[in-house]
Backbone as XML, in Angstrom:
<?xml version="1.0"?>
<chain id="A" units="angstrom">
  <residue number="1" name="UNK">
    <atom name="N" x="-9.274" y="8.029" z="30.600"/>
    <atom name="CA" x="-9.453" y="7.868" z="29.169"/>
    <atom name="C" x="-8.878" y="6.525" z="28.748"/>
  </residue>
  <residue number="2" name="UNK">
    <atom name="N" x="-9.527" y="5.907" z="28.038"/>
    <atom name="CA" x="-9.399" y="4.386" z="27.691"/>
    <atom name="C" x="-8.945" y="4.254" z="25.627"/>
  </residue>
  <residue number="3" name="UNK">
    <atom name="N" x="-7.680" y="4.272" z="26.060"/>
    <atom name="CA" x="-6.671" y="3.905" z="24.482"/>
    <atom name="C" x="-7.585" y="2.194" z="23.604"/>
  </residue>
  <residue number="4" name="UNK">
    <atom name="N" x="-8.269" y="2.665" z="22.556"/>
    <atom name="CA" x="-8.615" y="1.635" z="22.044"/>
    <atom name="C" x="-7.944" y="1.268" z="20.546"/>
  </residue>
  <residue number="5" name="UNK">
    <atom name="N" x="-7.381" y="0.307" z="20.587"/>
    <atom name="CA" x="-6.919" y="0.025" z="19.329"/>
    <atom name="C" x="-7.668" y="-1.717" z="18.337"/>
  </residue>
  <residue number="6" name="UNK">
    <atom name="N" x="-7.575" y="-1.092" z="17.314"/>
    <atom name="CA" x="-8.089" y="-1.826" z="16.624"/>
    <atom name="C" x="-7.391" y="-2.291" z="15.538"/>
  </residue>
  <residue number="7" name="UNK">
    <atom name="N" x="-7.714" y="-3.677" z="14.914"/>
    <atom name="CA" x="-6.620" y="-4.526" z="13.931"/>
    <atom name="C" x="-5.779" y="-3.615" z="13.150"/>
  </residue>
  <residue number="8" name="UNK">
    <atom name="N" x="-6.245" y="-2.698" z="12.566"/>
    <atom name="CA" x="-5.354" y="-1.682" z="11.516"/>
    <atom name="C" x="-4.404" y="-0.761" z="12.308"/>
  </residue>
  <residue number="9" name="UNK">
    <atom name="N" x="-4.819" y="-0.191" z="13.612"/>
    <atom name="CA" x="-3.640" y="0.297" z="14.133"/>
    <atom name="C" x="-2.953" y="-0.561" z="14.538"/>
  </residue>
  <residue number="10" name="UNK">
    <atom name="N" x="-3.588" y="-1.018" z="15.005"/>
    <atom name="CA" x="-1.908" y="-2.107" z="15.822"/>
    <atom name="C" x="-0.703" y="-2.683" z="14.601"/>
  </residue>
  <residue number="11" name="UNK">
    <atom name="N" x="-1.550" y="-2.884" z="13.008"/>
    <atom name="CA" x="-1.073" y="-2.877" z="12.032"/>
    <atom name="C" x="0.110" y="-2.202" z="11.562"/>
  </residue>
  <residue number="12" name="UNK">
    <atom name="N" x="-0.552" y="-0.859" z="11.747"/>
    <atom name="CA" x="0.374" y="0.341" z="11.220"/>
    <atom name="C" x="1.571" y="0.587" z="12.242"/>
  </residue>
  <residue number="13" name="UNK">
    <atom name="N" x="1.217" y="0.435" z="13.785"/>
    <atom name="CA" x="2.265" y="0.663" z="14.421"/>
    <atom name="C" x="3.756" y="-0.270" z="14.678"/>
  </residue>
  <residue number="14" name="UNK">
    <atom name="N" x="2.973" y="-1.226" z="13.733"/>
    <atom name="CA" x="4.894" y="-2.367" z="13.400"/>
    <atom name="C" x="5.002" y="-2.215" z="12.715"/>
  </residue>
  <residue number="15" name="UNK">
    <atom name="N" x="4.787" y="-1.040" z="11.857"/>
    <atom name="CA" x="5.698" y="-1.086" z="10.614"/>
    <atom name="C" x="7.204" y="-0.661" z="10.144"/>
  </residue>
  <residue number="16" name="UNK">
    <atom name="N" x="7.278" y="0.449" z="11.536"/>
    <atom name="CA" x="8.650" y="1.124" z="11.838"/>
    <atom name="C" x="9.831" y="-0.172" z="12.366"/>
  </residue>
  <residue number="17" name="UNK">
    <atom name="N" x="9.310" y="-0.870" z="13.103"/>
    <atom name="CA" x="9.815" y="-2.176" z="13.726"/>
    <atom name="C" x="10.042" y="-3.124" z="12.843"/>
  </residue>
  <residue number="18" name="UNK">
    <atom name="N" x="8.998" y="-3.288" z="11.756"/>
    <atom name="CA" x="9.565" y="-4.076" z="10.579"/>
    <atom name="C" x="10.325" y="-3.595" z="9.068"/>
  </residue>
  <residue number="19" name="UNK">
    <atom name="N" x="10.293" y="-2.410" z="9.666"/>
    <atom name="CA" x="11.344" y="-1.900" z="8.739"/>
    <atom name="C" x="12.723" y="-1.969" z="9.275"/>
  </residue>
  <residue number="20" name="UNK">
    <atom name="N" x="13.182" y="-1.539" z="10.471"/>
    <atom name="CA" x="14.318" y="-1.879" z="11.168"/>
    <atom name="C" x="14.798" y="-3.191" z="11.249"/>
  </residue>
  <residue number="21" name="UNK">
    <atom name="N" x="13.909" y="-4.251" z="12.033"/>
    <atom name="CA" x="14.414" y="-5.233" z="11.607"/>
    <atom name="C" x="14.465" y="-6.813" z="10.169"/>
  </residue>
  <residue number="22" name="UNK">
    <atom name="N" x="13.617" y="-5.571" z="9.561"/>
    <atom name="CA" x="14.338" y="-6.413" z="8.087"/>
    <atom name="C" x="16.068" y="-5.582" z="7.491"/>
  </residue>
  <residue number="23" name="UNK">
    <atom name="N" x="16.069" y="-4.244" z="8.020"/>
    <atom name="CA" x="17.461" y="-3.880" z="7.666"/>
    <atom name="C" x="18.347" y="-4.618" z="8.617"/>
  </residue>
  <residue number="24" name="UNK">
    <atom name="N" x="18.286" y="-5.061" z="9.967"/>
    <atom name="CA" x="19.147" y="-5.701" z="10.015"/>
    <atom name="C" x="19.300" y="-6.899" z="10.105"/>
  </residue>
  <residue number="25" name="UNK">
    <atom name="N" x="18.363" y="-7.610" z="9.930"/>
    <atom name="CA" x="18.650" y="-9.177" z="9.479"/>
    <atom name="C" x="19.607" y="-9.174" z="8.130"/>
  </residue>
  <residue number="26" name="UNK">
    <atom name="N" x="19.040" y="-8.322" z="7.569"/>
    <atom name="CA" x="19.651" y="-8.737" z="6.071"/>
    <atom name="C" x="21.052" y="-7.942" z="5.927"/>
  </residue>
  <residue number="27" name="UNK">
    <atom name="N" x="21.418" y="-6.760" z="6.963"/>
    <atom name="CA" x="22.979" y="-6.576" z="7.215"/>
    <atom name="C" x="23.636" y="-8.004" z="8.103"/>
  </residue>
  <residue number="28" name="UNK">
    <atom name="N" x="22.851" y="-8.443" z="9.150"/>
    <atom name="CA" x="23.265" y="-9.232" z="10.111"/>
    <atom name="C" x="23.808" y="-10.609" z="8.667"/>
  </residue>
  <residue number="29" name="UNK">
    <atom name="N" x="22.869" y="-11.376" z="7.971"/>
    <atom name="CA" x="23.082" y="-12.516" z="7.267"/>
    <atom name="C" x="24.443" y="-11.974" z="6.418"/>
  </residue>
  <residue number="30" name="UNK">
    <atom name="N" x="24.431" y="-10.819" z="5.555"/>
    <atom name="CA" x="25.280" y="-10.176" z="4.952"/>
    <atom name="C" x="26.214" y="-10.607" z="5.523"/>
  </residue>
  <residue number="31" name="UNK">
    <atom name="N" x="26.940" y="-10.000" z="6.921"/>
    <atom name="CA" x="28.123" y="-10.142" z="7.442"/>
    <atom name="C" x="28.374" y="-11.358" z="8.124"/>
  </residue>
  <residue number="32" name="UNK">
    <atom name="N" x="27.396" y="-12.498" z="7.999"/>
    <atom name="CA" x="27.860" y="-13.817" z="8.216"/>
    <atom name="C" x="28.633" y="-13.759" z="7.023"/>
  </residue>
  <residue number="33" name="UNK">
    <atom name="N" x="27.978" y="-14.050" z="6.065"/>
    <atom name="CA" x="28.320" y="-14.442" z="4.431"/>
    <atom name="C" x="29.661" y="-13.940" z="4.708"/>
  </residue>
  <residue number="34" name="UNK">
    <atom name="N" x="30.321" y="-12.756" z="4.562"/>
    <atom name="CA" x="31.188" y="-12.186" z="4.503"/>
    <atom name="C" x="32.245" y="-12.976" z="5.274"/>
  </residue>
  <residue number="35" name="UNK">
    <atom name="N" x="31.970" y="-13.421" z="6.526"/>
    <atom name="CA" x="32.635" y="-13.877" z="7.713"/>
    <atom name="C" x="33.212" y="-15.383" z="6.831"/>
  </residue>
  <residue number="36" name="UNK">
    <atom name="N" x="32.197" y="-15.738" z="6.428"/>
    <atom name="CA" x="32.261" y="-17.432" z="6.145"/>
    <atom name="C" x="32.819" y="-17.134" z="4.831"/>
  </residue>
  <residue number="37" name="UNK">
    <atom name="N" x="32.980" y="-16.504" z="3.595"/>
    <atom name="CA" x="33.273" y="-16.296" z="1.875"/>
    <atom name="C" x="34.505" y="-15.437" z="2.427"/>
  </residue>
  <residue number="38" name="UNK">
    <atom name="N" x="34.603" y="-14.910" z="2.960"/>
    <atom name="CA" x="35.323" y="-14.050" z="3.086"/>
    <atom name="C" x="35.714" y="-12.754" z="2.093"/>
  </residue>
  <residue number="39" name="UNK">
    <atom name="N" x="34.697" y="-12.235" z="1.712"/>
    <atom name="CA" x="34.241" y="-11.728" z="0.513"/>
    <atom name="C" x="33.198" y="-10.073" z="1.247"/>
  </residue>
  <residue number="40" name="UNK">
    <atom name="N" x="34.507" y="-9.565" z="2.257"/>
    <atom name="CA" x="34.398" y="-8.519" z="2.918"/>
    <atom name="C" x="34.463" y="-7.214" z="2.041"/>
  </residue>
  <residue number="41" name="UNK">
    <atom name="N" x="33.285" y="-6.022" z="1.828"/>
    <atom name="CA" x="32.131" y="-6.004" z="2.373"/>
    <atom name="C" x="31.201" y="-6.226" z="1.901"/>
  </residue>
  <residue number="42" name="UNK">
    <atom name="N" x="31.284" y="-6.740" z="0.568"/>
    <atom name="CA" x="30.486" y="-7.072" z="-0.769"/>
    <atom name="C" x="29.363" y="-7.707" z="0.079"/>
  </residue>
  <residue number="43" name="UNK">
    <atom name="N" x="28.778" y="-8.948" z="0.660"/>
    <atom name="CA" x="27.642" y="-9.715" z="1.202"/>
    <atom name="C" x="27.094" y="-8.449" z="2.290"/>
  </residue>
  <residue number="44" name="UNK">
    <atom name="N" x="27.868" y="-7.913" z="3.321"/>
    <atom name="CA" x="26.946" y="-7.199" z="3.735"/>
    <atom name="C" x="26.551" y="-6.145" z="3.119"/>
  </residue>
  <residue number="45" name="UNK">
    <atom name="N" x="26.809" y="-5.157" z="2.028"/>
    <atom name="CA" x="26.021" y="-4.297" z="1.662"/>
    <atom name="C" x="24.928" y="-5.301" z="0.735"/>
  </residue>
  <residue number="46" name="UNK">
    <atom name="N" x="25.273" y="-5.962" z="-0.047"/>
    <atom name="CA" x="24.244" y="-6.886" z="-0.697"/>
    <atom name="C" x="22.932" y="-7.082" z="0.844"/>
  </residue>
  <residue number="47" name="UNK">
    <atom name="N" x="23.295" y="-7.464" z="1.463"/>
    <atom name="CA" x="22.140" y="-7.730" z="2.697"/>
    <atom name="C" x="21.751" y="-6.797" z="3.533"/>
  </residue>
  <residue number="48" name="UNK">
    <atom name="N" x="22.426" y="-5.888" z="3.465"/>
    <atom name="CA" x="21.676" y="-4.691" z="3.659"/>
    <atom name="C" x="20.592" y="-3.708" z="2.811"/>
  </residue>
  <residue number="49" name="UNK">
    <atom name="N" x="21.082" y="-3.686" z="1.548"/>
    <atom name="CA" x="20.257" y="-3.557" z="0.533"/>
    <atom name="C" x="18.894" y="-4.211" z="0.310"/>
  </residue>
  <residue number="50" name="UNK">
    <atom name="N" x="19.247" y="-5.673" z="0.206"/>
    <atom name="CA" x="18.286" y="-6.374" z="0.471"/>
    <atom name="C" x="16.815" y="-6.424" z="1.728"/>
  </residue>
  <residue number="51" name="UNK">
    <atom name="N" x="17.579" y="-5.965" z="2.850"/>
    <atom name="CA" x="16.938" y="-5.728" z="3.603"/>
    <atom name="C" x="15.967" y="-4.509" z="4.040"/>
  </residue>
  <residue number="52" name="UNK">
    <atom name="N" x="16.726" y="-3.343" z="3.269"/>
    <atom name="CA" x="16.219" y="-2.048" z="2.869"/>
    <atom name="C" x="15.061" y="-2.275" z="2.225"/>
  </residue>
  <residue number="53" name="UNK">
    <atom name="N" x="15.493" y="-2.632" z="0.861"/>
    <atom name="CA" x="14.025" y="-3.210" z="0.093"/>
    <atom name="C" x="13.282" y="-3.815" z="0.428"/>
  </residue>
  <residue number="54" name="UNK">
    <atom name="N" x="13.313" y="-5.136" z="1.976"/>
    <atom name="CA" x="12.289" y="-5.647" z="1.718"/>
    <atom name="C" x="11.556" y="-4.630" z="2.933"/>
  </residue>
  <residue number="55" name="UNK">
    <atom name="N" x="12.213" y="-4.144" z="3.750"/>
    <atom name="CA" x="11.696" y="-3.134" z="5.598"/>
    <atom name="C" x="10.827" y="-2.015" z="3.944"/>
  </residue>
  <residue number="56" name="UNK">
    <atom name="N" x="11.368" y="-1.087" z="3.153"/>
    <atom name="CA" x="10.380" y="-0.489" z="2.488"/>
    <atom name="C" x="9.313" y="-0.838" z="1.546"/>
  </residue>
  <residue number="57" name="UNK">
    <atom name="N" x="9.656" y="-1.924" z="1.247"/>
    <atom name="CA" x="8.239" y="-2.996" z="0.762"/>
    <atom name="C" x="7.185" y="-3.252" z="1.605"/>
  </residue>
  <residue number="58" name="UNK">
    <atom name="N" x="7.485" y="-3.579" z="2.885"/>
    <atom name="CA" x="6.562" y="-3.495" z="3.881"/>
    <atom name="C" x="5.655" y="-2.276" z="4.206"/>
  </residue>
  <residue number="59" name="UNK">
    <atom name="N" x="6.627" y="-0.782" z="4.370"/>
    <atom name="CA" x="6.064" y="0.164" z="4.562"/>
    <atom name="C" x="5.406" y="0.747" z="3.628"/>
  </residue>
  <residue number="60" name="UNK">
    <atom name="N" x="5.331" y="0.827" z="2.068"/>
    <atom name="CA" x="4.968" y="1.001" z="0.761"/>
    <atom name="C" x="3.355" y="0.214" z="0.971"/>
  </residue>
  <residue number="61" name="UNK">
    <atom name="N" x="3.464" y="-1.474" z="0.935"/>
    <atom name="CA" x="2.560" y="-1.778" z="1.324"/>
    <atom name="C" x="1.373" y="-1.652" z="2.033"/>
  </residue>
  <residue number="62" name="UNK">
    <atom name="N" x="1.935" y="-1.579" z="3.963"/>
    <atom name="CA" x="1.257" y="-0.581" z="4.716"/>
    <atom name="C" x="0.770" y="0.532" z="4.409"/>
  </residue>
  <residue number="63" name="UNK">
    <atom name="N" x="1.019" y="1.422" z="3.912"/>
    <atom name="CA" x="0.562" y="2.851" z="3.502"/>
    <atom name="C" x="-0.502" y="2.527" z="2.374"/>
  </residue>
  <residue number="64" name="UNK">
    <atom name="N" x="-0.127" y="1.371" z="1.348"/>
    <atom name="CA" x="-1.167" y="1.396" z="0.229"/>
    <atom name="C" x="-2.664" y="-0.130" z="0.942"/>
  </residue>
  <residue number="65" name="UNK">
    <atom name="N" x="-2.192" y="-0.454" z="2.331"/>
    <atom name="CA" x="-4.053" y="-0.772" z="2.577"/>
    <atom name="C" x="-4.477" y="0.360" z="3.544"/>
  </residue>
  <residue number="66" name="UNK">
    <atom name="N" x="-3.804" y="1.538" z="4.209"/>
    <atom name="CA" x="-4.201" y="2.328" z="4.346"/>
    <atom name="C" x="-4.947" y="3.028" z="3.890"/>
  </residue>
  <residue number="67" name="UNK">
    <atom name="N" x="-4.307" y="3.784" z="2.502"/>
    <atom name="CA" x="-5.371" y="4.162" z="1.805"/>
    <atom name="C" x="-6.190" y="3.647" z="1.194"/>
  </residue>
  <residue number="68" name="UNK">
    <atom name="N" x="-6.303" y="2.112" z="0.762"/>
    <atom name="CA" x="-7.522" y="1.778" z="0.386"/>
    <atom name="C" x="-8.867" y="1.914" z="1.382"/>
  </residue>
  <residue number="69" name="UNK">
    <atom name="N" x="-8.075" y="1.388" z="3.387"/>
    <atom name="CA" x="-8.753" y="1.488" z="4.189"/>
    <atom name="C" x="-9.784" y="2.887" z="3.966"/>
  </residue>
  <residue number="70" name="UNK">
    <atom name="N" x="-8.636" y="4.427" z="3.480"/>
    <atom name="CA" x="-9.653" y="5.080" z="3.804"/>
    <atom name="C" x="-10.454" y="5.523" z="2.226"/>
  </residue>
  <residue number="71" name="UNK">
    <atom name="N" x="-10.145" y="5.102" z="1.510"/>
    <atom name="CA" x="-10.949" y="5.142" z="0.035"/>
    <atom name="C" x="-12.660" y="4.399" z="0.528"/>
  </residue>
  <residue number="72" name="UNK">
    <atom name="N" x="-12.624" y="3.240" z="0.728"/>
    <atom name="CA" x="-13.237" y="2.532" z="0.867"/>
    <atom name="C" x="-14.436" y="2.500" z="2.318"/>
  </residue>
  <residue number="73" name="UNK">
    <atom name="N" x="-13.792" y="2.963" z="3.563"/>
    <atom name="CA" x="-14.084" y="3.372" z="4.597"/>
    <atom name="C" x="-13.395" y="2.439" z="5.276"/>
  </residue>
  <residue number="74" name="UNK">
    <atom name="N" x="-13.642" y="2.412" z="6.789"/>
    <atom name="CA" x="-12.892" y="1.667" z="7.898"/>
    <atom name="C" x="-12.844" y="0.233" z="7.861"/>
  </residue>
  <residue number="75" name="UNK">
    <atom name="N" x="-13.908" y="-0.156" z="7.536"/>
    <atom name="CA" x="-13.799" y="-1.796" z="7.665"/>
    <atom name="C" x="-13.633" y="-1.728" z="6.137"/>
  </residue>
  <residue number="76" name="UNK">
    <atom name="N" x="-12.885" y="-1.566" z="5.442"/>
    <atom name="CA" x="-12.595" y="-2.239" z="4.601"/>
    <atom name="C" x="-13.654" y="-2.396" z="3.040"/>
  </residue>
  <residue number="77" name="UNK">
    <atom name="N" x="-14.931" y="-2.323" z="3.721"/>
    <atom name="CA" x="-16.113" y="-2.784" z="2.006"/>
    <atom name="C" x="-16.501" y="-1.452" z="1.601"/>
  </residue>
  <residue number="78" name="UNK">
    <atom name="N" x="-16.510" y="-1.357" z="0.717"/>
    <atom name="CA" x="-17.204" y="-0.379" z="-0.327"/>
    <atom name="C" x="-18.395" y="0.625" z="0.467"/>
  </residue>
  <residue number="79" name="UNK">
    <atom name="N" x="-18.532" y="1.891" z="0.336"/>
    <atom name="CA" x="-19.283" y="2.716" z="0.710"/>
    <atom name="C" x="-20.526" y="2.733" z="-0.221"/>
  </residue>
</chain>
C-alpha cells in the first residue's frame, strides 16, 4: 500500500511542530532577555505567552483553510 500525500496534508501535519516550536522560541528569547535585563521571570513568561499566541495562531489558521478546503472542495475553487 502506497501512503500518498498531498500539499494540504503535509500542511496540516506541521502544525503540531509549529506550535511547539513557536512556544519555545519565544520561552527560549524570553529567558535570554531575562539573562541579559535581568528582569527574572517577567521576559520569559512574556515570551512564552507570546509564543503560545503565535504556535495557536498558526493552528486557528490551519484549521480555518481546512475548512474552507472542505466548504469549497479539495482543490480549493468553488463547487
Amino acid at each position: 500500500m502506497k501512503l500518498r500525500l498531498d500539499k494540504n496534508s503535509a500542511r496540516y501535519t506541521t502544525v503540531g511542530l509549529e506550535l511547539v516550536i513557536s512556544i519555545l522560541v519565544g520561552g527560549w528569547l524570553g529567558q535570554q532577555g531575562d539573562e541579559r535585563f535581568g528582569t527574572a521571570p517577567w521576559l520569559l513568561l512574556f515570551g512564552f505567552v507570546c509564543g503560545l499566541y503565535a504556535g495557536f495562531r498558526a493552528v486557528f489558521r490551519a484549521g480555518e483553510h481546512m475548512r474552507r478546503g472542505w466548504k469549497e472542495g479539495d482543490d480549493g475553487r468553488p463547487r
